[in-house]
C-alpha positions in Angstrom: -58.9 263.5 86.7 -60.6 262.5 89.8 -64.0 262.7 88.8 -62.9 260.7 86.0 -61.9 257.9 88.6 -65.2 258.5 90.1 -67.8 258.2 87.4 -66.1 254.5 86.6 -67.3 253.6 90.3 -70.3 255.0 90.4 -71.6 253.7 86.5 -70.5 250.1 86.0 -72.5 246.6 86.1 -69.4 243.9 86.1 -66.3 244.7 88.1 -63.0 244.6 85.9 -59.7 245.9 86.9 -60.3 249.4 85.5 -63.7 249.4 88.2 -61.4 247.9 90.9 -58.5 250.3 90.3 -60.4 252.8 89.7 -62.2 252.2 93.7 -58.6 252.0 94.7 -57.4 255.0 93.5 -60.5 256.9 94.7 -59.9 255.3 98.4 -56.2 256.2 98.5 -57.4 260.1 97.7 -59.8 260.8 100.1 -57.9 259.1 102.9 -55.6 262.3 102.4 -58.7 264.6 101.5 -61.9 263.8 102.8 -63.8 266.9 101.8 -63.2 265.1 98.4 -64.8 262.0 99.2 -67.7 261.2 96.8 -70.0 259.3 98.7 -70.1 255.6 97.3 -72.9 253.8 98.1 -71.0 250.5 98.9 -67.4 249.1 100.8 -64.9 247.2 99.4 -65.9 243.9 101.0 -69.1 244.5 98.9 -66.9 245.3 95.4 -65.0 242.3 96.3 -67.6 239.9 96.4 -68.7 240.8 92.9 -65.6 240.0 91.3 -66.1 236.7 89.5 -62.8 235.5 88.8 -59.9 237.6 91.7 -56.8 236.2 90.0 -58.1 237.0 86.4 -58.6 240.6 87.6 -55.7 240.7 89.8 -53.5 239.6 87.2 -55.2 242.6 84.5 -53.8 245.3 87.0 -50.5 246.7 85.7 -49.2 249.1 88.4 -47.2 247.0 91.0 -48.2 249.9 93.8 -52.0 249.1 93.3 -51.6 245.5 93.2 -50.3 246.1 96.8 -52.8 248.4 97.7 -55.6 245.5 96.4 -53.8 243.0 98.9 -54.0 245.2 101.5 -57.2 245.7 101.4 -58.0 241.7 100.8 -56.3 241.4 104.4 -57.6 244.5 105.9 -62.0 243.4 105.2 -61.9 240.0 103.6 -61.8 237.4 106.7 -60.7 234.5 104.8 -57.6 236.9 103.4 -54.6 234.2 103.6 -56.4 231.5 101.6 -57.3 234.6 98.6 -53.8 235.2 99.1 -52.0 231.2 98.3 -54.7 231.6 95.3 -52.8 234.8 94.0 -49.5 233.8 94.5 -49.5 230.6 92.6 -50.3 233.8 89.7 -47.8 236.0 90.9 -44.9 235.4 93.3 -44.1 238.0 95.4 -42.2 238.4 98.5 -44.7 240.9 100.0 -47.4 237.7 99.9 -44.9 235.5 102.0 -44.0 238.2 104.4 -47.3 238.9 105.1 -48.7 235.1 105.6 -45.6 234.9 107.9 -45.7 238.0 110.0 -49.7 237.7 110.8 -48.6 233.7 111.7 -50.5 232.5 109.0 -48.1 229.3 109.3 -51.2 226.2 108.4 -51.7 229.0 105.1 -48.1 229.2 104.4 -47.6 224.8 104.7 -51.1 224.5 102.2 -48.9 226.5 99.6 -45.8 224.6 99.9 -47.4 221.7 99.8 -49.6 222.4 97.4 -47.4 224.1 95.1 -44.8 220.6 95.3 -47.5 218.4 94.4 -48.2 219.8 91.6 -45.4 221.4 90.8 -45.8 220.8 87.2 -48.6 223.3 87.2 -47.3 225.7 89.2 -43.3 225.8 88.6 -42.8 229.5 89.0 -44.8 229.7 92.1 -42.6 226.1 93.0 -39.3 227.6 92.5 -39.7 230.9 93.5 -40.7 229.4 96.9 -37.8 227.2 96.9 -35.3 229.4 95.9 -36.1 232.5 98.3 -37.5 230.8 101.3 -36.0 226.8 102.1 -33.6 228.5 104.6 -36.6 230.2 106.3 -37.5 229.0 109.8 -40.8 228.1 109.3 -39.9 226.3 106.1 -37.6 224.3 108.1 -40.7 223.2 110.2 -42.4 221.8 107.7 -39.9 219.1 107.3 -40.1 218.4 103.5 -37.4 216.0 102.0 -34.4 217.8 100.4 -34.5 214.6 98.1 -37.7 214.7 97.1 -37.5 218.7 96.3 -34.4 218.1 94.2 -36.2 215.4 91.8 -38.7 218.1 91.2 -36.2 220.5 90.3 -34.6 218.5 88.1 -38.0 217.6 86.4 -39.2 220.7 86.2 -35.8 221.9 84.9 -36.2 218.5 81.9 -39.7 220.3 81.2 -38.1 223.5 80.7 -35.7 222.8 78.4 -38.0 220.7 76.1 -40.1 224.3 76.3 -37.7 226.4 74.8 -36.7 223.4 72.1 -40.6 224.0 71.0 -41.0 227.1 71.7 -43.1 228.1 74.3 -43.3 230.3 76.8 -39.9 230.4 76.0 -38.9 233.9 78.4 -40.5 232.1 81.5 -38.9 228.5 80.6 -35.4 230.1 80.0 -35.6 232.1 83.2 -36.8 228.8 85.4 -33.8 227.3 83.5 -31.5 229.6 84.7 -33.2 229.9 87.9 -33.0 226.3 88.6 -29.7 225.6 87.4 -28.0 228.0 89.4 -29.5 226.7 92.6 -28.6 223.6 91.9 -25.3 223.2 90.6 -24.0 227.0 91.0 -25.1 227.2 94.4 -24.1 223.8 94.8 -27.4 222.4 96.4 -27.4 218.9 94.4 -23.6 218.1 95.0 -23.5 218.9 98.8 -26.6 216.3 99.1 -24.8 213.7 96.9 -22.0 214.2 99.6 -24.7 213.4 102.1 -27.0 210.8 100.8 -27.0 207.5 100.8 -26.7 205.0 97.3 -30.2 204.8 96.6 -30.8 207.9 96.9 -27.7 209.0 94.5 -29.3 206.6 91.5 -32.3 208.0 92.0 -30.9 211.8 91.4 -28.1 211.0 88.9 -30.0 209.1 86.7 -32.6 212.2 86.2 -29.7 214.4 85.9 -28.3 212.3 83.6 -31.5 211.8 81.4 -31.9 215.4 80.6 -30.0 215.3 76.9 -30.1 218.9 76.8 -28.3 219.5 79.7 -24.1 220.7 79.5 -21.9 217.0 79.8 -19.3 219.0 81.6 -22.0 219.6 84.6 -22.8 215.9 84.0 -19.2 215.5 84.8 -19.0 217.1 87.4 -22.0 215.4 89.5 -20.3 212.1 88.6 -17.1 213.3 89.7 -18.8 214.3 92.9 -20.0 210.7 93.4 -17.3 209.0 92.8 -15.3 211.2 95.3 -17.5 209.7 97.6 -18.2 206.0 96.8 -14.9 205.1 94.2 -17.1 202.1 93.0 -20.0 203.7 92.0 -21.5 202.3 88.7 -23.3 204.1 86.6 -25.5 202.2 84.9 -25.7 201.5 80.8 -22.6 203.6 81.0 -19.6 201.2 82.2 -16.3 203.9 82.7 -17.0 205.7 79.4 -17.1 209.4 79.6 -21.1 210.1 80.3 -21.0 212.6 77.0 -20.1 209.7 75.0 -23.3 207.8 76.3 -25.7 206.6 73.6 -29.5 205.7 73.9 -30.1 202.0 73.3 -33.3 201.9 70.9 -34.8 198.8 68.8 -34.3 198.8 65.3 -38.3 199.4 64.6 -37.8 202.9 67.0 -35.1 203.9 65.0 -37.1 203.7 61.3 -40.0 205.3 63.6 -37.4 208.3 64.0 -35.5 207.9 60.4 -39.4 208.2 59.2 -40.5 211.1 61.2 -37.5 213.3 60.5 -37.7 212.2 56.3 -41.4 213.5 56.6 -40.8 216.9 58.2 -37.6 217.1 56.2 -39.0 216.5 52.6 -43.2 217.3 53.4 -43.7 219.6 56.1 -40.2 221.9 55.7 -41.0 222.3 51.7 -44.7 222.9 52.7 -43.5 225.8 55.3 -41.0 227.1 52.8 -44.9 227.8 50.4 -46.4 229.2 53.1 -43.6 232.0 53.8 -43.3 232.8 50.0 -46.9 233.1 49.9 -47.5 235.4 53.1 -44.5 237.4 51.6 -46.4 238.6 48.1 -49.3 239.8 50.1 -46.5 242.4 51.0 -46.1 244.6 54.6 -44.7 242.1 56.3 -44.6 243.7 59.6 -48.6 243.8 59.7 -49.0 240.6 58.0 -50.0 237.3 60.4 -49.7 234.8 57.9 -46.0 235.0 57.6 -45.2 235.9 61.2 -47.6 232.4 62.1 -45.2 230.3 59.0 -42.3 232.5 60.5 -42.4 231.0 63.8 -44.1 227.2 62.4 -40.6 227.3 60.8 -38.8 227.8 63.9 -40.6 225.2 65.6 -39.6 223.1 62.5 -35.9 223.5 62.8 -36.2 222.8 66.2 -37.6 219.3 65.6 -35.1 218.6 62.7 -32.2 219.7 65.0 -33.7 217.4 67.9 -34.4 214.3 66.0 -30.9 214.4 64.2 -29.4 214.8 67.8 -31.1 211.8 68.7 -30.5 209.7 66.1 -26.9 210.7 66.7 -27.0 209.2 69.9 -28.8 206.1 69.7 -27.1 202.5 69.2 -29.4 199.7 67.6 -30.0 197.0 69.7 -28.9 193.8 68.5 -32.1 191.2 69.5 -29.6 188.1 68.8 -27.8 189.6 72.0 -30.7 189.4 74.2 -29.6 187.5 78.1 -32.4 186.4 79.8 -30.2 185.4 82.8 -30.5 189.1 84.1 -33.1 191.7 83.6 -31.8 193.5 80.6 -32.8 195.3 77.7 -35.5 193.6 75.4 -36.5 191.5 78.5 -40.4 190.7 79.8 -40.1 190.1 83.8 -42.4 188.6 86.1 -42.2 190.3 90.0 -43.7 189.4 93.2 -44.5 192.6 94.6 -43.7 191.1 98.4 -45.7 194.3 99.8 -49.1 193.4 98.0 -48.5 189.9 97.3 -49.2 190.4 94.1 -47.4 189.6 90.8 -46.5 192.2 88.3 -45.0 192.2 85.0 -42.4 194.9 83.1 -41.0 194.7 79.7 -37.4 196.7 79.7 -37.0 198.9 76.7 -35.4 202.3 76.4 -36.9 205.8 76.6 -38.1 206.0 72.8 -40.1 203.1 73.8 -41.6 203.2 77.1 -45.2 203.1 77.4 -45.9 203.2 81.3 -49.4 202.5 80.7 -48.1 199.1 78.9 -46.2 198.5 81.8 -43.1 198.9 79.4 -40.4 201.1 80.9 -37.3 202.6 80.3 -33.7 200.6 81.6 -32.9 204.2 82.3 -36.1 205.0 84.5 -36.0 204.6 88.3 -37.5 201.5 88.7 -35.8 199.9 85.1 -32.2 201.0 86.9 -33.3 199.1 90.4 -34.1 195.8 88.3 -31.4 196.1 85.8 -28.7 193.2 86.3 -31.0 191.3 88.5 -31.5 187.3 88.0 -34.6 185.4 89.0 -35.5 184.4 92.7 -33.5 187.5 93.9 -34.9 190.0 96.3 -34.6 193.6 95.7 -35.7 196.2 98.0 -35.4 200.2 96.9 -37.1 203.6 97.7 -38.6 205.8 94.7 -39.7 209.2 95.2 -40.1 208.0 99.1 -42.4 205.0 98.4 -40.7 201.9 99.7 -40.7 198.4 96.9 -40.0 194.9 97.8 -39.9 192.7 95.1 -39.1 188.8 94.3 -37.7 188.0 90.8 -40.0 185.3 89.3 -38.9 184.6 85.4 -37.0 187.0 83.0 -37.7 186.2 78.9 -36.9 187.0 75.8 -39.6 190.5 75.1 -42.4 190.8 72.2 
């Protein structure tokens, strides 16, 4: 078996993870039995160096013990170890990683991979929460002086993103465990309501109105967070919500959005469903149904179907039609165009105030639920409203407010 392991390192042109294991394996031997060692021509610094893509390869080994023995050696020859390391644990989270980064002092490493990983924590949730989850009450986290606030709205976006995953199924095991994973930390553990108890009223809109945009999520923990602020500040509104109970809540759309939906659904109820519905029949005469592709790929296309039926219904369910003959233009409300000073760059700006099935950020036409819709909603012309989103300051002057498109 060991000359096996040996002819792989001595006869290959392109390293892959069998090459590299195989080196590994070879290495751990002869460090217990030297008169077996088979004279290879090269080190590991040089194997290294011919691996094109480390995380590709890293990722390809399967034993957990080698993966450790490959990171030991990246620390032991490779001098610019710590930064090889933030590369591979964006690919795989592991506490041995941290510890290592942490115990060498490794601390300017360690604050590029926070960092890193919460700006974009879109692309890299697992390596996100996994860092927030097992290491926010480390000291040297603690140094780096990140804003609880600013963590949480991250959380809760990543933990929107996730369930809109598993509605269309994908990834759906690593979704559902950043689900759970998130949710726990932040209302099992209690992180969100203990901050609510903390911050100030800006800061609560901010966070409740994320919480309370993700449709998906349970009303009763909905509940709770509202319960939690209104222990603390008894007047609290909550806006397009007045004292109703918050599971009660429906989506203001215009009556055009509405037939968008009606249309949509209609179309994958009598078209694309019917058209699925062939596809399975027709996968099923070819017979052998656990070899065959075609139905297993209109298997899962059906899935995904019922999944957009059961999501559009929902949301048709929960919208109210706007009624356009109801439209005040003495406050900033829904179906309303309004002109801003932005008092910071003294220059003017302009926002039409829809809902979420309409809001086109790129059209400068947002959501009354979005951050910035809730900070202008209510407001009247030649008022001056200053407000902090995701920790960039605004200071604005109301110009006009009309009647939208």
């Amino acid at each position: 078996m060991f000359s096996y392991f040996v002819g792989f390192c001595k006869n290959f042109s392109v390293v892959t993870e069998m090459i590299l294991s195989s080196y590994l394996l070879v290495q751990n031997i002869i460090a217990e039995y030297a008169y077996l060692n088979p004279g290879l021509d090269y080190t590991f610094s040089d194997l290294f160096n011919r691996i094109d893509d480390v995380s590709s390869i890293f990722n390809k080994i399967e034993d957990s013990e080698l993966k450790r023995v490959f990171l030991l050696q990246i620390k032991k020859f490779i001098p610019d170890w710590s930064h090889i390391y933030i590369k591979l644990f964006t690919q795989y989270q592991s506490k041995y990683i941290i510890d290592e980064l942490a115990m060498n002092k490794e601390y300017n490493a360690i604050e590029e991979l926070v960092r890193g990983s919460l700006d974009h924590y879109k692309d890299y949730r697992e390596s996100f929460v996994w860092l927030i989850i097992n290491t926010i009450d480390e000291p040297w986290f603690k140094s780096l002086d990140i804003k609880f606030e600013k963590i949480l709205i991250s959380m809760i976006h990543i933990l929107g993103i996730s369930y809109r995953e598993i509605s269309n199924r994908r990834d759906v095991n690593v979704n559902r465990k950043l689900n759970k994973q998130i949710s726990e930390f932040l209302f099992k553990d209690q992180k969100l309501n203990k901050y609510l108890t903390e911050a100030d009223e800006d800061s609560i809109i901010r966070i409740y109105t994320l919480v309370d945009d993700i449709k998906e999520l349970d009303p009763s923990i909905k509940l709770g967070v509202r319960h939690t602020i209104k222990e603390i500040h008894p007047d609290f509104k909550f806006i397009g919500n007045g004292e109703k109970d918050i599971s009660k809540r429906k989506i203001i759309v215009t009556k055009k959005s509405y037939a968008d939906k009606q249309n949509e659904l209609k179309n994958l109820l009598e078209v694309e469903v019917p058209n699925n519905s062939k596809e399975i029949g027709a996968a099923m005469e070819k017979g052998d149904l656990r070899e065959n592709a075609e139905y297993k790929a209109a298997l899962e296309k059906q899935d995904l179907l019922n999944a957009s039926s059961f999501k559009l219904q929902e949301d048709l369910r929960n919208s109210q039609i706007f009624d356009e003959n109801s439209i005040d233009t003495a406050v900033i409300s829904f179906y309303t165009k309004v002109k801003l000073m932005n008092l910071k760059t003294e220059k003017e700006e302009e926002y039409t105030i829809l809902g979420p099935w309409e809001s086109n950020p790129v059209k400068n036409i947002i959501s009354y639920l979005s951050p910035l819709g809730a900070e202008l909603y209510n407001q009247k012309p030649g008022e001056e409203i200053e407000f902090i989103i995701n920790e960039k300051e605004f200071h604005y002057r109301i110009e006009s407010i009309e009647r939208a498109l």
